[in-house]
C-alpha positions, 0 to 999 in steps of 0.5 A: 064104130061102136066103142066096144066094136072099136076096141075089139077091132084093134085088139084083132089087129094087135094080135095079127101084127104080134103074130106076124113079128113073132113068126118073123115074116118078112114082106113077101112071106105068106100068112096063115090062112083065114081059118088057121088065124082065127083058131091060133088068135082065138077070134071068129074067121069074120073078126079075122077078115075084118082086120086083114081088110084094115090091114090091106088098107094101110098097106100092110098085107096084100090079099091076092084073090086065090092065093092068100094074104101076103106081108108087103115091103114096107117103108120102115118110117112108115109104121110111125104114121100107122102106129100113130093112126091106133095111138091117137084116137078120139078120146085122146087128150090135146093136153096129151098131144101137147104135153108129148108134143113138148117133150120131144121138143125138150129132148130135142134141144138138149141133143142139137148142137148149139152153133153159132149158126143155129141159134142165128136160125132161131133167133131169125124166125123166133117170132114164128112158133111153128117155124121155130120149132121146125128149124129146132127138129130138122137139126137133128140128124136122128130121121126116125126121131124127125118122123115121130115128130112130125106125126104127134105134130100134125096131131098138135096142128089138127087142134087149131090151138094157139102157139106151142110156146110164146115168144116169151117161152122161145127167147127163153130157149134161145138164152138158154142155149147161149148159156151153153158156151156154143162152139164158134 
């Protein structure tokens, strides 16, 4: 697809996923037709077309032949991979990818509690960058902070880079949440 092509593309989807949220569809509502999208959004019927096929592809709406495009029930958790499908695209930095990658981490392990347990957890599998991190975000409670996490990760693991961290780095973390004075 051509960069302009490209950019004009997910700028049609953009504007059909802000009409359906200020229209307040919810799945099962139907949309507007073709022809009603293109005049409100301003863009040809094929541009329309075009993102409602994208759209029907990652199970956001349902074309029924005849009888119109329908929004579908979705999994709420569902739009952070589709988001992150429009996020990360192919002139997105792996400096970016990490640095988000961190940061999440970061904030990560300012919310998990520091147990005695838990830093036994790190601590067993401290030589091990990717279980490590693991075992830090699956302490936490908060599922949709998980889900992020596991989507700008799967990103970081398509970089086939080294670690994230060094085991340096790891003991670090581990020291610093000794300091906190852990309940027992």
């Amino acid at each position: 697809m051509h960069e302009k092509h490209a950019s004009s593309f997910h700028e049609n989807i953009a504007k059909i996923r802000r009409l359906i949220v200020h229209s307040s569809l919810v799945p099962g509502d139907r949309l507007p037709s073709e022809r009603e999208l293109a005049e409100t959004l301003s863009i040809s019927r094929a541009s329309v077309r075009e993102a409602l096929r994208a759209l029907s592809f990652l199970g956001i709406v349902e074309t029924r032949h005849g009888g119109g495009t329908f929004l579908c029930e979705q999994d709420r958790h569902r739009y952070i991979e589709i988001l992150s499908e429009f996020i990360v695209t192919k002139q997105t930095k792996a400096s970016d990818i990490t640095d988000m990658l961190r940061l999440l981490e970061r904030m990560a392990f300012s919310e998990v509690e520091p147990t005695l347990q838990r830093v036994m957890e790190l601590e067993a599998v401290v030589e091990d960058d990717r279980q490590f991190r693991q075992r830090l975000i699956f302490g936490l409670k908060n599922e949709l902070f998980v889900r992020i996490w596991s989507e700008v990760n799967r990103f970081f693991d398509g970089l086939e880079s080294d670690d994230l961290y060094t085991l340096e780095e790891r003991k670090r973390l581990i020291e610093a949440w000794r300091g906190m004075g852990m309940p027992e």
